[in-house]
N, C-alpha and C positions, 0 to 999 in steps of 0.2 A: 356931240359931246356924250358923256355916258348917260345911260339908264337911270330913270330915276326911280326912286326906291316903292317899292308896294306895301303899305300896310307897315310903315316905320322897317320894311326888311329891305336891303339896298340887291338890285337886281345885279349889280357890275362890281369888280373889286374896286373900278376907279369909283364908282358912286360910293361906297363903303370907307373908300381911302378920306375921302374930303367928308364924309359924315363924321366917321372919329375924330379927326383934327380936328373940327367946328362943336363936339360933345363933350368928348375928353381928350383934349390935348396933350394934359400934363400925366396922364394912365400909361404906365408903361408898356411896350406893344412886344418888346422883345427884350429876351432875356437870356445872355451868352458868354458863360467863363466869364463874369462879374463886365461886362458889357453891357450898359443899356440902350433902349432907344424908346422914345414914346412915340406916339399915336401921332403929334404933328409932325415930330424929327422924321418919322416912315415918312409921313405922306407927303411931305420936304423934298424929303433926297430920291423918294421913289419917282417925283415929278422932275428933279434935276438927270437922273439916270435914264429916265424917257425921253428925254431933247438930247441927253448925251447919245442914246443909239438911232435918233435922229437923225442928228449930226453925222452919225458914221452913216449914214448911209442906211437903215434900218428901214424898213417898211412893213405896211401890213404882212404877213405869213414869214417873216426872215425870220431864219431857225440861228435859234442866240446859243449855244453850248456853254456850259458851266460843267468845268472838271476841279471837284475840290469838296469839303468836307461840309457839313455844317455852319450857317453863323448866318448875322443878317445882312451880308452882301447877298445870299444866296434868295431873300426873299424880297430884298431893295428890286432886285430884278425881275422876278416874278412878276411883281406891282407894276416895274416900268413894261414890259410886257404886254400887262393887263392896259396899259394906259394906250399903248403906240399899236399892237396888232399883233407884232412880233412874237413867235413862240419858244418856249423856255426847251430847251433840251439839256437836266441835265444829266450826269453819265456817273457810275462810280468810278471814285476815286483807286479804289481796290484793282480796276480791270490792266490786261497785259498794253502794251501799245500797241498791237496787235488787235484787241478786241476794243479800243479805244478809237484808232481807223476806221473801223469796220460802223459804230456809232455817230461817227462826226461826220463821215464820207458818205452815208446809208441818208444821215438826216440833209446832208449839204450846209451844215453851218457855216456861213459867214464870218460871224464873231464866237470868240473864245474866249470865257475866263478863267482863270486856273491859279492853282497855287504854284509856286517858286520850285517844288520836290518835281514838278512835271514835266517842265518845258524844256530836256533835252529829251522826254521821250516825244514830244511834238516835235522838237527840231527833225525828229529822224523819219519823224510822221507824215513831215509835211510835207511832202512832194502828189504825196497820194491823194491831200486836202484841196482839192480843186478849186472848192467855192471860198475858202478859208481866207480873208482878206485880212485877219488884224487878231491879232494875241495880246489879251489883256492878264497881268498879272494881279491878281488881287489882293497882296499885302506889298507893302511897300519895303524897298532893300535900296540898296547902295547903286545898283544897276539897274530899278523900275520905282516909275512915283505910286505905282498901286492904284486901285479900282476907286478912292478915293479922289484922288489925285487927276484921275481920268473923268470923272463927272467934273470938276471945279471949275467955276465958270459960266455953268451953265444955271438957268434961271430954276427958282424953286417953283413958280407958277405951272398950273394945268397944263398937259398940251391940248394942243386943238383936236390933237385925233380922234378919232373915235372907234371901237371896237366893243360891239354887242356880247348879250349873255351867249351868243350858239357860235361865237367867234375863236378857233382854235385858239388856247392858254398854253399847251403844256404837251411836249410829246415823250411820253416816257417809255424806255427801250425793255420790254419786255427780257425776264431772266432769263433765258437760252435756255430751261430744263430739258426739254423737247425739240432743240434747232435750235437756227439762226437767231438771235434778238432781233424781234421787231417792234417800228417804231408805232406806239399807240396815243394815236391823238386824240383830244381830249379837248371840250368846251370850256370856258366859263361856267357854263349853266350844269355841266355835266360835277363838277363841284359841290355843287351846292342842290342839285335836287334831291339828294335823302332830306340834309335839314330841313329843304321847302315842304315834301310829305309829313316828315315828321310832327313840323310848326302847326301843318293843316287841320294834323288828327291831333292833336294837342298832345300829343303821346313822348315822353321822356328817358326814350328805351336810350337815348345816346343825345347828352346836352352839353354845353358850354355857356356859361355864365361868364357876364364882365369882370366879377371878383373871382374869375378861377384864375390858381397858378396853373397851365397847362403845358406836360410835358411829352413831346414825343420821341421815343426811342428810335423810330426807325427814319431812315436817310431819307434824305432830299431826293436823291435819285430814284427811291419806292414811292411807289404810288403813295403806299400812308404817309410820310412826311407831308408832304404839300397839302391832301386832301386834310389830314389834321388841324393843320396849322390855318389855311384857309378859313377852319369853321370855328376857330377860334379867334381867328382874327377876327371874323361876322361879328363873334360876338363881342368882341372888345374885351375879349380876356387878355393876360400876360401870358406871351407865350415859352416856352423853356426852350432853350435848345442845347444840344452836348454833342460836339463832333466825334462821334462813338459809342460805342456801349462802354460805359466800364461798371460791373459791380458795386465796388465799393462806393467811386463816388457818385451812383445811383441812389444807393441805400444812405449816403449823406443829404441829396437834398431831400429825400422823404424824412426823415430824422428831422430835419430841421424845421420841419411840417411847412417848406413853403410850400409845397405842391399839394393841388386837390384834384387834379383830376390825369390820368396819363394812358397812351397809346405802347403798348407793346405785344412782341409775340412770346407763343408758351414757351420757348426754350429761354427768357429772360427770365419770365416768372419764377423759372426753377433755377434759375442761376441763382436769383437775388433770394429764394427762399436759403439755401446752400450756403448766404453768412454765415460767418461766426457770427453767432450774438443775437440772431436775428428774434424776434418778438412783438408781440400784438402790438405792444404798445409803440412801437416805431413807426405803424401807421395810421397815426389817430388823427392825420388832419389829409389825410388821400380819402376824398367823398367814391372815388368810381373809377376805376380799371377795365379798359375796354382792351379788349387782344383778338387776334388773329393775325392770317397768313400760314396757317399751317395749324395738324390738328391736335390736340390734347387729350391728354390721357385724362381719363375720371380720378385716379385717384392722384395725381399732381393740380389736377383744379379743387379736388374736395380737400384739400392743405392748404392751397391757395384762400379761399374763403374763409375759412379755422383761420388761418392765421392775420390773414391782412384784412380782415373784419369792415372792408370796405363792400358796396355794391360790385357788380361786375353784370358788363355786356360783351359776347362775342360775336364780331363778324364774319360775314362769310362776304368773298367774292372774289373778282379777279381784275387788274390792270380796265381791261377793259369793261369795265364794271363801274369804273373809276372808286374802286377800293372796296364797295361796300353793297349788297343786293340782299342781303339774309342779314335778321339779327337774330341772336338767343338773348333775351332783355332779363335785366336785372330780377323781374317777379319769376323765373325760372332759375334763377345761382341759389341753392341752398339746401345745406347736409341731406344726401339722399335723394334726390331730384332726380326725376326719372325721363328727364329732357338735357341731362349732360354730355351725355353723348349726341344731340345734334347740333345742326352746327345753327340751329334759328326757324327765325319765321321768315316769309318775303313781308317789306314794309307795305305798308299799306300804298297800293299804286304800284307795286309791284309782283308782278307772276314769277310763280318757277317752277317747270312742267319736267317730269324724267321721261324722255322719251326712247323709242326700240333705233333700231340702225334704218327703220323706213320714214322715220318723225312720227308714226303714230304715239300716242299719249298713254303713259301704261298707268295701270291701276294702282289705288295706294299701295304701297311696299315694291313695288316692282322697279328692279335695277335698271335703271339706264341712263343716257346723255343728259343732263341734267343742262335744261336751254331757259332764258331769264329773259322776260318782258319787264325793261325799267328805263325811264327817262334819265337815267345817267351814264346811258353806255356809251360807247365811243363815239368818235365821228370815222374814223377807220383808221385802218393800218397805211400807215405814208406809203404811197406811192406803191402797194398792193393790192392791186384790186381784186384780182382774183381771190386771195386769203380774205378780205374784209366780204365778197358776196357770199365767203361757206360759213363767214362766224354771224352776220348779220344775213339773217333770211329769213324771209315769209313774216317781220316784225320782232322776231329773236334773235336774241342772240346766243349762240349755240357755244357752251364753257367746254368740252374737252372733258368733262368731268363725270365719274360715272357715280350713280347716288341715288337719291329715294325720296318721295313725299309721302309722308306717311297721312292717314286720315284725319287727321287734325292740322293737318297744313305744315307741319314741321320738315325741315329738310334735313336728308342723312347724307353727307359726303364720303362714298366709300374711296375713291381714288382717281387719280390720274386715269384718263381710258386707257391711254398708251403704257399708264404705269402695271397695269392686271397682269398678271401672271397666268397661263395656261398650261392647267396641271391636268396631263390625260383629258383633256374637252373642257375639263372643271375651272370657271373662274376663281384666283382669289385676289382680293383687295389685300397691297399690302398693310395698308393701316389698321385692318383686324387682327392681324398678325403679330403688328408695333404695339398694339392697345394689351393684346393678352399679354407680350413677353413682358410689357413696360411694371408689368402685377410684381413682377418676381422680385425680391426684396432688395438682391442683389445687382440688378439691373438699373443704371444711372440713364442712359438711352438705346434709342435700336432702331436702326435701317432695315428696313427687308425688300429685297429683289427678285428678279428670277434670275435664274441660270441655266442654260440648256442643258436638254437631258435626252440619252440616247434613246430612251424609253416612251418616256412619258411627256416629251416635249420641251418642258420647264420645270425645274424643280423651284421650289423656295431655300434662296438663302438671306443667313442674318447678318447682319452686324453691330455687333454689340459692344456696347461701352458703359465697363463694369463702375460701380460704386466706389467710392475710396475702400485701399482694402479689402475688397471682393476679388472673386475669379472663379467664377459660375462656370463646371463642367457642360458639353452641352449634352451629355446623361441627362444631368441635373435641371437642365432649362427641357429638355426633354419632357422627363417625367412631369414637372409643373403642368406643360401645357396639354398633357395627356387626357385630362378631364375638359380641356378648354377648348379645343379646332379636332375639327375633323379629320383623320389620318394626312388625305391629300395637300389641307394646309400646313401641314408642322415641315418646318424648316428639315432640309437634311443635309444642310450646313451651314458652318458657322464660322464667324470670324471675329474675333474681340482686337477694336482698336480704340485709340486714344479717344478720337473725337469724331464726329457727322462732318462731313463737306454739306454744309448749309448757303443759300444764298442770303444777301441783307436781309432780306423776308421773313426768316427764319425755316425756311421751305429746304425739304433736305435734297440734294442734286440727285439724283438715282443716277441719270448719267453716268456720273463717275463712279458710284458702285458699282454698276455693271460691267464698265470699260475695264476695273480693277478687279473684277470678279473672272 
């Protein structure tokens, strides 16, 4: 059966599922497009939904796919997962049927569920779906009785199975910015170990409480959806869920002060600052805004705080990180703060070394591979071995990322390794590049890339996306940054479009700049 709990904290989701239903039943556990469900009703249907992929034939390690948006089918199954063995794969709803293949086929799922807008691009899929035994639709039409309809029947009682804290939960498909998507597996225990350090050192750099409304922006298919939503679930909050970003009706539930506490990245923050109308006083019941996935500019987080007069913690990490390795905590957000620019601390119980291209360990400030010692990393990449022994070695795990500890233990993320530009020998990060242009008054966002150059290898170019009513010459973006980067970094092109090709993450594609470039 499942784990029992340590110290009133439940080690399993299925131990966690049957504590809330026996604590607070009647607490609402999910909350969606005026949809509720409480805390028995989850642990109900999530134990009918564990005998229903029983029944299909489910067993410990069967990879379950979920193609579909938001809502709480998408965590009914999670839970039954958590109960039966079974691992959660699911995929964006956004991707081609092409790169949808390539997810389902890569993970070998079995079972599918999916929304009604999909299932002719499976029908055309499926020849390619080898292991693919059964297509479940998840709302119900005139032609399917729906994911509802597909558990009924089945008992609400526990199952027998059992599946431990280090028991793959979850295998989430890596963004492709850099390659292939690959698939990253992910424990129970890998979950929930930041809260476990966290709870140890009594420390509240990133909390959930039973009476938070807790809202997260980003999808089921991102690592933060789930990892959010989990630690909220821990704590018997109500959870929020919104199949999308939309603006407006973001800044509606803030407004209506259900929400006190929410998960997004910085290209949201500046969406929803960007209301009409917007004002202090619209977030006076949000206690704490936590963000990352990508980096921030200092003077869009110094607006942020001025305005939304809530605490704020930023994380740092990656997929297989399972979401979170670095925090910048709350005693560090505030006017002038001379730690806004990184991106945290490592939590306590956890390292993070920059190392040279030999793994030696470079001195504070010194650029390199930025590799993380943390009991939440992954269990590997599915059915890679070779990739999981170069990102896990010697007890690290080695991020891809190039960046800096400074003498106070602070981490600086300068960029992607594969993303550096090599200008005449000279490294440049292009996020020093995005951070100075992002100053310019005129300036609403900005990509920066290389581009070959007959000369000097690579040059720097931009891409920018002007302010309403702006159209910044690049003289003009020139001259600004004339006192700010050294010769070699200043862009010596430019390009002004609409919008960034971002993934759900908020992480901008360079790929496709470059491809486009």
């Amino acid at each position: 059966m499942s784990a029992p709990a340590t110290g009133g904290r439940p080690r399993t989701i299925a131990a966690a599922s049957a504590q809330h239903a026996e604590i607070r039943p009647d607490h609402i556990a999910i909350a969606c497009e005026g949809r509720t469900v409480t805390y028995r009703e989850l642990h109900q249907r999530s134990n009918r939904t564990a005998h229903a992929l029983l029944a299909a034939g489910a067993a410990q390690g069967t990879r379950i796919g979920y193609l579909g948006h938001d809502g709480e089918h998408l965590y009914d199954l999670l839970l039954a997962c958590a109960k039966t063995g079974a691992v959660l794969v699911p995929a964006d709803p956004r991707l081609t049927p092409g790169e949808i293949e390539h997810v389902l086929h890569d993970a070998q799922a079995e079972l599918l569920f999916t929304e009604e807008r999909h299932l002719l691009a499976i029908e055309g899929i499926r020849p390619a779906l080898d292991r693919l035994r059964q297509v479940i639709q998840l709302t119900q039409t005139e032609q399917a009785e729906g994911f509802l309809a597909w558990t009924a029947g089945h008992p609400y009682t526990a199952p027998t199975t059992s599946a431990g804290p280090r028991h793959p939960l979850a295998q989430m498909y890596t963004s492709g910015t850099t390659g292939v998507p690959k698939g990253v597996v992910l424990s129970q225990a890998s979950f929930w170990a930041i809260n476990d350090l966290l709870a140890r050192h009594e420390l509240d750099w990133l909390d959930w409480r039973e009476d938070d409304h807790s809202l997260s922006l980003l999808p089921g298919h991102h690592i933060g959806g789930p990892w959010w939503f989990l630690h909220g679930y821990r704590a018997g909050a109500t959870n929020v869920l919104v199949p999308g970003f939309d603006a407006k009706r973001t800044m509606e539930l803030i407004r209506d002060g259900g929400l006190t506490t929410a998960l997004m990245v910085p290209s949201m923050l500046q969406i929803l600052l960007s209301e009409p109308d917007v004002e202090p006083s619209d977030f006076a019941g949000l206690r704490k805004v936590v963000y990352g996935g990508s980096p921030i500019s200092e003077s869009v987080l110094q607006r942020c705080i001025e305005v939304m007069g809530c605490e704020f913690a930023q994380i740092y990490g990656l997929t297989e990180t399972c979401a979170s390795a670095v925090c910048l905590p709350p005693a560090d957000h505030y006017p002038g703060s001379p730690r806004l620019g990184a991106a945290g601390r490592p939590y306590p119980g956890v390292a993070v070394q920059a190392v040279d291209e030999n793994g030696a360990v470079l001195p504070p400030g010194g650029i390199g591979e930025l590799r993380i010692d943390t009991p939440a990393a992954m269990e590997s990449y599915w059915q890679r071995p070779q990739e999981t022994s170069r990102t896990l070695a010697d007890g690290w795990l080695y991020t891809g990322d190039a960046g800096y500890v400074d003498a106070d233990g602070y981490v600086y993320v300068c960029d992607r390794i594969k993303d550096v530009i090599l200008v005449a020998g000279e490294n440049v990060y292009p996020a020093e590049v995005e951070n100075a242009l992002s100053k310019h008054p005129a300036v609403a966002d900005v990509a920066v890339t290389g581009v070959p150059h007959q000369v000097r290898g690579e040059a720097v170019h931009a891409c920018v996306v002007a302010g309403p009513g702006e159209r910044p010459s690049p003289r003009a973006l020139l001259l600004f940054l004339k006192d700010r980067l050294a010769d070699y970094k200043m862009p010596t092109s430019y390009e002004f479009v609409d919008e960034l090709p971002r993934n759900a993450g908020g992480k901008i594609l360079r790929r496709a700049l470059r491809d486009r470039a």
